[in-house]
C-alpha positions as a printed Julia matrix, in Angstrom:
592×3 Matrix{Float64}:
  33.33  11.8    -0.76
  33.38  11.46    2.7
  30.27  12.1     5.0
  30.3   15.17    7.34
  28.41  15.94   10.07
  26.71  19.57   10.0
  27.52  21.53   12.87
  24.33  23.99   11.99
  21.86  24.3    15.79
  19.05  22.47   14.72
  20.29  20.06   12.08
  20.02  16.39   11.75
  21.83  16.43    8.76
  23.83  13.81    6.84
  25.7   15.72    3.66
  26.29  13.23    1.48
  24.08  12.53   -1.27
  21.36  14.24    0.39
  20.55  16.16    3.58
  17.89  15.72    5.98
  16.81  18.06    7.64
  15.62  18.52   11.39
  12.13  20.35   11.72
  12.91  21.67   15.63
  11.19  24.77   16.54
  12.28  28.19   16.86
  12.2   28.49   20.94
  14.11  24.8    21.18
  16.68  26.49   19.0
  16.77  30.26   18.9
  16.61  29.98   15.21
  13.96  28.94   12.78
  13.94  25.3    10.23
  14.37  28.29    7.5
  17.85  29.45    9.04
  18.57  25.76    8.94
  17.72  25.35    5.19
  19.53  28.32    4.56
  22.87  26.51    4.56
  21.14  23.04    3.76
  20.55  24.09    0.15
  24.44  25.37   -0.63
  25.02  22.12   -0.35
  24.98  18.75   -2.06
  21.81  17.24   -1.74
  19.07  14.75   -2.89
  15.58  12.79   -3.27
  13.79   9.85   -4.32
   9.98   7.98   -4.03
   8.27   5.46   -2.15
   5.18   3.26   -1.82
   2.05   4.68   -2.07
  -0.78   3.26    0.51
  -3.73   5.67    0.71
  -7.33   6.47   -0.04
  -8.77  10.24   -0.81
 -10.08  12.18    2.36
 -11.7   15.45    0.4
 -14.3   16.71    2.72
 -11.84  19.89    4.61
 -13.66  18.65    8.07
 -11.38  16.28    8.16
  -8.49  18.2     8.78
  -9.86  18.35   12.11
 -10.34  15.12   12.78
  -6.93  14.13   11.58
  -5.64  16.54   14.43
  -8.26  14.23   16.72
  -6.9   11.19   15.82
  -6.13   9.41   18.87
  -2.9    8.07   17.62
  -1.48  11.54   16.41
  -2.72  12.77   20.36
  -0.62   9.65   21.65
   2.66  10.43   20.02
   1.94   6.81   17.54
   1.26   8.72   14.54
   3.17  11.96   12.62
   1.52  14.51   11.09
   3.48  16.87    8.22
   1.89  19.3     5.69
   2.94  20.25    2.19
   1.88  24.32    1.18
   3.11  24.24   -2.81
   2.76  27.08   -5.24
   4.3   27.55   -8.43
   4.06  29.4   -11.8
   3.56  32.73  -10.04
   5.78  34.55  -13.22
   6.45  37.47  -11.2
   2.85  38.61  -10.28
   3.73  40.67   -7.33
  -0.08  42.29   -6.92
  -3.69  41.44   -6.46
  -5.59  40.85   -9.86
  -8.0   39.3   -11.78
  -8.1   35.81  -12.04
  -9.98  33.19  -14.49
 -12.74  30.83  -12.97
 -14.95  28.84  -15.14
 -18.33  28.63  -13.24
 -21.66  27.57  -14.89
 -20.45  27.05  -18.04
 -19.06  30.64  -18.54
 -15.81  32.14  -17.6
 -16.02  34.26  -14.2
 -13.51  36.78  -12.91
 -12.33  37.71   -9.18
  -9.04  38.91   -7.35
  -7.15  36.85   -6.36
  -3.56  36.86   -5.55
  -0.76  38.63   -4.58
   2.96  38.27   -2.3
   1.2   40.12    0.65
  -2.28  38.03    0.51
   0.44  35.04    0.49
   2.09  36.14    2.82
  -0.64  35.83    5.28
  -1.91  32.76    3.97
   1.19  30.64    4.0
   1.66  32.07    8.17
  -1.54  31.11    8.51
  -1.02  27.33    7.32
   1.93  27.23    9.08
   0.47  27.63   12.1
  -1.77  25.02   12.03
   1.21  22.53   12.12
   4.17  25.31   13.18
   6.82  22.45   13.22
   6.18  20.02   10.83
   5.03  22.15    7.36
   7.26  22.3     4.25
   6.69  25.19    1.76
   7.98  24.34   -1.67
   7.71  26.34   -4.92
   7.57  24.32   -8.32
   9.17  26.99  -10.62
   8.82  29.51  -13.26
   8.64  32.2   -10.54
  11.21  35.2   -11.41
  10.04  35.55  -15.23
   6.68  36.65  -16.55
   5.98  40.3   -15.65
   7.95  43.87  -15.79
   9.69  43.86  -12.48
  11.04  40.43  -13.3
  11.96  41.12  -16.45
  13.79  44.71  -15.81
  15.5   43.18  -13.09
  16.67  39.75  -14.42
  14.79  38.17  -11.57
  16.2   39.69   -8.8
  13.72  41.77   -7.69
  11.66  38.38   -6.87
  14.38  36.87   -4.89
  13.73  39.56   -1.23
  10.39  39.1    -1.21
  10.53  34.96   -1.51
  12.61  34.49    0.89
  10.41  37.05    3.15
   8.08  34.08    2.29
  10.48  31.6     3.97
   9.94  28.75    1.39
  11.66  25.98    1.94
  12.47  23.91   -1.55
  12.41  25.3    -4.6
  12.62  23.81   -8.22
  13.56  25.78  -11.41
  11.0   25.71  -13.98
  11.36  25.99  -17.77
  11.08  29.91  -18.0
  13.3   30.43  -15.13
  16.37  29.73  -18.1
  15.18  33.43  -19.75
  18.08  35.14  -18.51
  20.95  32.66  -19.65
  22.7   29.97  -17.51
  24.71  32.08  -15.96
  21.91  33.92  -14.41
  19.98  31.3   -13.58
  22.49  29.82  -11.05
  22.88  33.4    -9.81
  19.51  34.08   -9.27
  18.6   30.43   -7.97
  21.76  31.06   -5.55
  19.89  34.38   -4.5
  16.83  32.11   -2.64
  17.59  30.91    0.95
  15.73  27.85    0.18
  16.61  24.67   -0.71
  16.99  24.21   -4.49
  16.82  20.81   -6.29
  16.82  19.34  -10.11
  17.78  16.3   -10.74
  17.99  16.19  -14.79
  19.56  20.05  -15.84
  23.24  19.61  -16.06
  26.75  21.33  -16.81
  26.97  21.18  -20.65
  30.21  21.34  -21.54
  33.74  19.81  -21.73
  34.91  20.14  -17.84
  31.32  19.92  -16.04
  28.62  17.4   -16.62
  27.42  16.94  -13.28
  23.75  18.39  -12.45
  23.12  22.54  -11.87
  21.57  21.96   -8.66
  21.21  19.29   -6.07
  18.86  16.21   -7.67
  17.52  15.49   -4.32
  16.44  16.7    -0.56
  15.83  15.08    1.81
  13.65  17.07    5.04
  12.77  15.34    8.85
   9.42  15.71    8.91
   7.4   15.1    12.0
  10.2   12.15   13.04
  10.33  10.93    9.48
  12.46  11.21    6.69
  10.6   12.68    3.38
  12.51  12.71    0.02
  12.4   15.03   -2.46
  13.93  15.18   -6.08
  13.26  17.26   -8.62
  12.71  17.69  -12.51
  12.79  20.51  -14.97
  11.23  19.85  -18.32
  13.46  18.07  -21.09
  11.68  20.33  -24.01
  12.64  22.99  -22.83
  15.26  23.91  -24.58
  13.12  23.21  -28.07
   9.86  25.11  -26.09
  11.54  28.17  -26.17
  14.43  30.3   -27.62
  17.42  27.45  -27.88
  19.99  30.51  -26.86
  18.0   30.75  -23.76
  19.82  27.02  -22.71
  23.27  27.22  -24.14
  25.29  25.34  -21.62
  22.75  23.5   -20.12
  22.08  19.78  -21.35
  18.46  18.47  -20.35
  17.43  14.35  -19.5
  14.09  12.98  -18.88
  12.88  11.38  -15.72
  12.29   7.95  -16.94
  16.61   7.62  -17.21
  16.99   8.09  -13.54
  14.09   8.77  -11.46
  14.01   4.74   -9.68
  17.81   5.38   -9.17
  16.94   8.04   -7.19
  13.96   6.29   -5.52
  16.19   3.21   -4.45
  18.91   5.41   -3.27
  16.1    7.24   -0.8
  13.61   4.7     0.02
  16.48   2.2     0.67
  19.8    3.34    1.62
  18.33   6.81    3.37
  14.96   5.26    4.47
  12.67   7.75    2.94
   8.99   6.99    4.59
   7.62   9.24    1.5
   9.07   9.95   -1.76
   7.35  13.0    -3.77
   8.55  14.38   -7.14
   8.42  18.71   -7.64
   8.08  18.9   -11.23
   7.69  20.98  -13.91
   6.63  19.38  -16.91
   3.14  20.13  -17.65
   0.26  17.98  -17.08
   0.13  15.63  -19.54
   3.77  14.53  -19.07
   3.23  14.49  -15.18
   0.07  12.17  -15.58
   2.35   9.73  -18.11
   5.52   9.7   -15.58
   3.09   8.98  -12.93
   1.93   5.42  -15.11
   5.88   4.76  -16.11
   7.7    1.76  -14.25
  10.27   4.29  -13.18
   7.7    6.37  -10.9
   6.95   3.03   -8.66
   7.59   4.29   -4.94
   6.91   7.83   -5.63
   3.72   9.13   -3.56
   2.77  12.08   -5.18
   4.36  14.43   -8.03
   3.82  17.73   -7.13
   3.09  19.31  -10.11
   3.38  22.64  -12.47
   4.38  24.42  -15.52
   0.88  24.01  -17.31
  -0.84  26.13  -14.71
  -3.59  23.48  -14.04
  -5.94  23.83  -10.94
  -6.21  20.03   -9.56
  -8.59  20.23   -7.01
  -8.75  16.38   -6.22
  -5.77  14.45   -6.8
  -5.24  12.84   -9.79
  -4.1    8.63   -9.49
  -1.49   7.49  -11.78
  -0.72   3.84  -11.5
   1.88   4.74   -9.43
   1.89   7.9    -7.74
  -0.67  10.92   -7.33
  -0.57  14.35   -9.21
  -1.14  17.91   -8.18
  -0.64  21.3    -9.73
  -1.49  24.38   -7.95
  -2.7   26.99  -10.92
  -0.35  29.99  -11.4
   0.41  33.53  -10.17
   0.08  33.55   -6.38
  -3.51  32.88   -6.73
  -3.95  29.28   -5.46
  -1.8   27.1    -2.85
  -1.87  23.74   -2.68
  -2.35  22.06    0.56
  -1.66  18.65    1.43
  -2.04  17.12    5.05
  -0.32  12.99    5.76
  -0.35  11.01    8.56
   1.64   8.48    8.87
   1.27   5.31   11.89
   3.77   2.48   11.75
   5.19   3.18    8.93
   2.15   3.1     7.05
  -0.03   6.46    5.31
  -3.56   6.69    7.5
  -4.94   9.64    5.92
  -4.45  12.34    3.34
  -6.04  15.79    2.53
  -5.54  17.48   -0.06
  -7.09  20.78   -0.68
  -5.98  23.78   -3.19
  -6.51  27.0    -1.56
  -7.84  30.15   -3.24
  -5.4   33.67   -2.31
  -8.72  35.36   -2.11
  -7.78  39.14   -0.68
 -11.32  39.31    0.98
 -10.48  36.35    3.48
  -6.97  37.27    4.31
  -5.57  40.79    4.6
  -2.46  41.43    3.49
   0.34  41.47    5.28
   1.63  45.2     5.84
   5.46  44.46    6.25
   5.15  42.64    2.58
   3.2   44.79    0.99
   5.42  47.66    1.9
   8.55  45.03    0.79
   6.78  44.39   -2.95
   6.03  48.61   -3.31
  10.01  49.49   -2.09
  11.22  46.83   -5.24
   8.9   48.25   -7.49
   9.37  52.28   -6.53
  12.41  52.13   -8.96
  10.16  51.41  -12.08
   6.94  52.32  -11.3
   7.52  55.77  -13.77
   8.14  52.91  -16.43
   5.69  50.2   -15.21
   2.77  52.63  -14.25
   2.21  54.61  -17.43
  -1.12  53.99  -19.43
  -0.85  52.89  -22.91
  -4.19  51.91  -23.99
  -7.62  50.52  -22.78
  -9.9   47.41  -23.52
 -13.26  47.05  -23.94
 -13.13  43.1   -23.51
 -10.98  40.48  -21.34
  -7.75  39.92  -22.28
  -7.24  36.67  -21.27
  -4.87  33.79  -22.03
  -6.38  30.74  -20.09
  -7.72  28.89  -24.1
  -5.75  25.95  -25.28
  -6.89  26.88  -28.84
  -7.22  30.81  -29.54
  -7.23  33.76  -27.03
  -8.3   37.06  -26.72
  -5.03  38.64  -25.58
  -2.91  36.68  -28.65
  -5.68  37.98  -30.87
  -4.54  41.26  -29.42
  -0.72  40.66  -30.0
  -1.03  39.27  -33.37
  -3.12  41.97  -34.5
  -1.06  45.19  -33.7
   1.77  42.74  -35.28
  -0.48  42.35  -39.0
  -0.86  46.25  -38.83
   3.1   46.89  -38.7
   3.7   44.28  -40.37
   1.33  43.56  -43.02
   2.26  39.99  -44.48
   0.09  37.4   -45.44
   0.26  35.58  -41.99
   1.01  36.58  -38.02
   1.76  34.12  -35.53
   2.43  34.29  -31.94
   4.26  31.39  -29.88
   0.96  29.5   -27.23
   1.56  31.08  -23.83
  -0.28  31.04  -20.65
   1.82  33.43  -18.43
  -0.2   36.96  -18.01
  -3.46  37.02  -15.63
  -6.49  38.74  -17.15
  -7.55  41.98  -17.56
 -10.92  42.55  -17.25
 -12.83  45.86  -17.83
 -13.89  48.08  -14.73
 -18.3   47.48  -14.11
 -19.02  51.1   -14.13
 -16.76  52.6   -17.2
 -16.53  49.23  -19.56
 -12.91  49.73  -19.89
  -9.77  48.44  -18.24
  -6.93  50.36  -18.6
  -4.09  48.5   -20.11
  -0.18  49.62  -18.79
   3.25  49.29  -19.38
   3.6   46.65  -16.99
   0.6   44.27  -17.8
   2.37  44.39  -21.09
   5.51  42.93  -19.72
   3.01  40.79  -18.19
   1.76  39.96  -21.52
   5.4   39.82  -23.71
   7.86  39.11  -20.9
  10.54  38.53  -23.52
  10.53  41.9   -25.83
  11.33  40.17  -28.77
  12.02  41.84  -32.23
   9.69  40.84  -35.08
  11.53  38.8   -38.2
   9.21  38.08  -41.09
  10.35  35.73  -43.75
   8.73  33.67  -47.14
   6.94  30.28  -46.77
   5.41  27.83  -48.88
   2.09  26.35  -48.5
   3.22  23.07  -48.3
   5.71  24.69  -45.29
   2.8   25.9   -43.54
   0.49  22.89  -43.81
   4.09  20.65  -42.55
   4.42  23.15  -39.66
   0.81  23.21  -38.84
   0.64  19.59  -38.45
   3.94  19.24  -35.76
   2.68  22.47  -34.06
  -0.63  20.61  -33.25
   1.21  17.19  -32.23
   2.94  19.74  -29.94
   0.21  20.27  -27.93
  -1.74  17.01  -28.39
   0.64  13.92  -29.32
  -0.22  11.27  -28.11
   2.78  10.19  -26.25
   2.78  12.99  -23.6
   6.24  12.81  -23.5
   6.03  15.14  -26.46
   3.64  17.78  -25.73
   5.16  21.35  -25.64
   3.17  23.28  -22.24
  -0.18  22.92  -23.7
  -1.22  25.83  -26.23
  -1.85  25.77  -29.47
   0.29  28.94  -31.4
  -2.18  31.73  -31.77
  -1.93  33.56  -35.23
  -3.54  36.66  -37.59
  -4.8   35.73  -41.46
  -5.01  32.67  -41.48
  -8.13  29.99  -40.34
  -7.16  26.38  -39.02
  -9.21  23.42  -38.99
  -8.37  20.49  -37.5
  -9.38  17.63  -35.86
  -7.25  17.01  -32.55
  -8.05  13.13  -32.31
  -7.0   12.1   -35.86
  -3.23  10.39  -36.16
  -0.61  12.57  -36.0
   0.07  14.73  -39.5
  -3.5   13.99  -40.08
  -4.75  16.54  -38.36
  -5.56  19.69  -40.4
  -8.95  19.48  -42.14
  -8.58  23.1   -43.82
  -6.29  26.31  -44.03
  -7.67  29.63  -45.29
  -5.33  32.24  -46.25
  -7.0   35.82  -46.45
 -10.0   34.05  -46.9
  -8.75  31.72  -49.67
  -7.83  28.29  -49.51
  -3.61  27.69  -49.04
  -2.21  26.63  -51.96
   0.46  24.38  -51.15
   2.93  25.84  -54.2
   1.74  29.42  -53.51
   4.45  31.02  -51.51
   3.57  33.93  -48.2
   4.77  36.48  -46.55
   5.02  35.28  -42.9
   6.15  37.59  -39.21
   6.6   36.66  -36.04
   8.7   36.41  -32.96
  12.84  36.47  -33.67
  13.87  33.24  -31.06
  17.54  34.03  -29.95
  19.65  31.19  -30.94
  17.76  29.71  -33.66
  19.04  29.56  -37.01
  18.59  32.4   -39.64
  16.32  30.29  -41.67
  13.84  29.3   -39.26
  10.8   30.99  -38.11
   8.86  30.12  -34.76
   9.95  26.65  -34.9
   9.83  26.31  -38.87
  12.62  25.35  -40.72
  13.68  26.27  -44.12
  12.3   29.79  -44.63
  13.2   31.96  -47.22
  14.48  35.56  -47.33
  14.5   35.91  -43.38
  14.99  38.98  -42.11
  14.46  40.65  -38.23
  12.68  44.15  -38.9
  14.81  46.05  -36.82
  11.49  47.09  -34.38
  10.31  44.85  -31.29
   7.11  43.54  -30.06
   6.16  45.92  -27.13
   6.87  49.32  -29.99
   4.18  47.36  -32.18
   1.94  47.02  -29.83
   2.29  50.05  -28.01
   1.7   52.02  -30.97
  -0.93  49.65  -32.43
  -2.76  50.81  -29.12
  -1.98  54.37  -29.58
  -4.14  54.26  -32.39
  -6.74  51.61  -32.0
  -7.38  51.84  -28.66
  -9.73  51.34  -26.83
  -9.61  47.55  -27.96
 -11.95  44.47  -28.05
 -10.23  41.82  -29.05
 -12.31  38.3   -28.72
 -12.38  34.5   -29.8
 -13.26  34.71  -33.36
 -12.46  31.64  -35.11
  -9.34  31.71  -35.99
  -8.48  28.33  -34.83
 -11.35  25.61  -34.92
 -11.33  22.24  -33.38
 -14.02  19.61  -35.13
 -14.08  17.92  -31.96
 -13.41  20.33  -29.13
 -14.97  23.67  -28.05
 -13.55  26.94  -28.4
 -13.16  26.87  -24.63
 -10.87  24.03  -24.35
  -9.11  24.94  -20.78
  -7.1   21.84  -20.35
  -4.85  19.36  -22.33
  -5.73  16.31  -20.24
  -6.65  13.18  -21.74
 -10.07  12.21  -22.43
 -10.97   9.81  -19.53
  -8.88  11.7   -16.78
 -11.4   12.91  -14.09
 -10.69  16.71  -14.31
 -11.63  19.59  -15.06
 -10.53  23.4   -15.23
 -12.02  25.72  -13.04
């Protein structure tokens, strides 16, 4: 493949392998970087990682005196900024978001597309010609509008945002392959992935550029980008026909060697969307040397201070509009001189929203708000979905699913998509709607109940909890423990792997491994007719001909108003209740 020159006002581009991309302003020009990057990522392009030499600069004063530095004033140094979101699951409006403050869970609003709108102009600002905005995935899935529109209704209203790069994340596959790339074709940005490819006899090259490669401030900064390998096992397999998934480890230095070396790359960073714990291991694995910083998402993790691999940083910038990550890097001779990383709440009381998008998210909505808008039950209590172990709002689900149902056991796949719900100060109720239940069950499933054996159940149990806490993090599903109705788990997370389940009750009753039960749950398109939320082997499957949201909509209809709450279901020996994160022991973090 030949190199060619693009002709583009503005560009500095090379597309070949990867394009970099000229940061000139919008008066030099008569067009903006984002008209630029508008053609930039059609085409083929690419990313890779580089040397880390840094120490942590956390107090936000300093962003001023990075501005001061002499060297930066003298035209010695370059200055670029990094604004990175991701996991916003089509949350379009302000709402209530999880804190953990004092040892007790805390709500406020926070959040959305118009409060981020005026946020991200604001950043910009600050550094109008030299600031990437980059979105880490999983953003047109995970509420009503998304789901009723196949993603589409997202795809006006972020590129009104003007981001820059984006990166597909693991629920962004909901809608099939095919509209994936249509959807991920819809964004003006830049899109990269380096390890989803063509699945089948003709194609086997990669979905999307692996790599980009931006001129930042005078500098070239690479970018490549990674989808999680699991997911096609996380989630319904039907969900990735056509789409074959690698890890990073296979060819994540290739891709560092080809950008720190033949397209001199100062700084290499990695948008990924693997979850925490397999973002911490990759930054510790030979293949990560020369990557600065992985940029983070997928388990909706709030990293406040950077977290230091052996070989590169991590960040990940919570979930649904509510938080932006911000990351400030000077560079002199070649060399990093300071960093600042902050993550930045979307708090509505410090920025107003911006009129033009608010009036943008309420015209996509109009169509459905006669659907969306209507009032199916109230709760007493939170629903919320922030627990690693049980949660209020899968207590919820798996309840309304026992009372159609009636079998022995419920269980309900470990999410953390949906923002809380929390009851209104004055009445004690929140009113629960059509759309916060999309919110809730993106994907209306239809309920399949089948026959298991004890022995099944204890088998399942076991790989279900190395899911979430193997210790090779190259094997952890997301980070959630499945959520489930008559049944009680004990377990102990830090035993050995199948050694992990200290006791199962049954109705109250201890499981009797020979003793076979009547199990329901979610119907996973394209798994086989004998398994059942990831167990194989079932006996006398059958779907029940009704789905999820008619359960729980009529499970409302007569319970309502709710108060569903942490009750025991699932007990860790050696972890709280409250368990917010899956990060190793050791790692210095914390949710909140």
């Amino acid at each position: 493949m030949s190199e060619e020159k693009c002709d583009k006002p503005g560009c500095q581009c090379s597309c070949h392998h990867g394009e970099e991309v000229g940061s000139e302003e919008k008066e030099r020009h008569g067009q903006s970087r984002r008209d630029f990057i508008r053609y930039a990522g059609m085409a083929a392009v690419g990313l890779g990682i580089g040397p880390a030499v840094s120490w942590w600069l956390q107090d936000k004063d300093r962003i001023r005196e990075i501005i001061k530095n002499p060297a930066l004033q003298q035209g010695k140094a370059q200055r670029f900024t990094i604004l990175h979101t991701s996991d916003i699951h089509g949350q379009l409006d302000i709402h209530d978001e999880f804190f953990w403050e004092n040892g007790q869970p805390t709500y406020k609003k926070r959040g959305g597309f118009a409060t981020l709108q005026t946020l991200i102009k604001d950043l910009r600002k600050q550094n109008p010609a030299n600031t990437l905005v980059v979105d880490g995935g999983d953003c047109f899935q995970g509420s009503g509008i998304a789901s009723l529109t196949q993603g589409q209704a997202l795809m006006p209203l972020i590129n009104k945002i003007n981001y820059d790069l984006v990166l597909p994340g693991n629920w962004e596959v909901a809608y099939g392959k095919r509209m994936l790339i249509h959807d991920m074709n819809g964004y003006q940005a830049a899109k990269i992935c380096a390890n989803m490819f063509n699945n089948d006899d003709i194609q086997q090259d990669t979905l999307f550029p692996p790599y980009q490669i931006f001129n930042l401030g005078g500098l070239k900064i690479g970018f490549v980008g990674y989808n999680d390998p699991l997911t096609p096992i996380r989630q319904s397999p039907a969900y990735s026909n056509g789409i074959r998934f690698t890890k990073p480890e296979k060819d994540l230095a290739k891709y560092v060697k080809i950008l720190r070396e033949e397209r001199g790359c100062a700084m290499v960073f990695v948008i990924s969307h693997m979850g925490l714990a397999q973002q911490l291991h990759l930054s510790n694995d030979p293949s990560a040397e020369g990557v600065n910083y992985i940029l983070g998402a997928d388990t909706h993790e709030r990293i406040r201070t950077p977290l230091q691999g052996k070989y590169s940083k991590v960040t990940e910038p919570g979930a649904f509009a509510s938080f932006v990550g911000k990351l400030d890097i000077v560079i002199e001779n070649g060399k990093i001189k300071d960093e600042v990383y902050e993550l930045i709440d979307v708090d509505p009381e410090k920025y107003q929203e911006d009129e033009e998008m608010k009036h943008l998210v309420e015209s996509v909505k109009k169509p459905y708000n006669h659907v969306l808008k209507e009032v199916i039950g109230q709760t007493k209590t939170p629903l919320v979905r922030y627990y690693i172990i049980e949660t209020p709002m899968d207590n919820l689900i798996t309840d309304a699913v026992m009372w159609r149902m009636k079998t022995d056991i419920v269980v309900s796949n470990g999410f953390r998509f949906c923002p809380p719900l929390v009851p209104d100060a004055k009445t004690g109720l929140a009113d629960i709607t059509t759309e916060y239940l999309w919110s809730m069950l993106p994907v209306n499933s239809e309920v399949k109940t089948a026959d298991v054996k004890g022995k099944q159940i204890l088998n399942w149990l076991e790989k279900e909890l190395e899911n979430v806490f193997a210790v090779d993090a190259t094997k952890r599903f997301g980070g959630w423990f499945v959520r489930f109705n008559g049944m009680k788990v004990t377990f102990t997370i830090g035993n050995k792997k199948g050694e992990r389940v200290q006791e199962v009750k049954i109705k109250g009753e201890l499981l009797d491994p020979e003793k076979m039960y009547t199990m329901a749950a979610c119907e996973r398109e394209g798994d086989p007719e004998n398994m059942l939320c990831r167990m194989s082997n079932v006996h006398n499957a059958a779907s029940q001909k009704v789905f999820l949201h008619t359960v729980v909509m009529d499970y409302l209809a007569d319970f309502s108003p709710v108060s569903p709450k942490v009750e025991g279901r699932a007990v860790a020996t050696d972890a709280s209740p409250d368990l917010l994160t899956q990060a190793a022991e050791g790692i210095p973090y914390q949710f909140r």
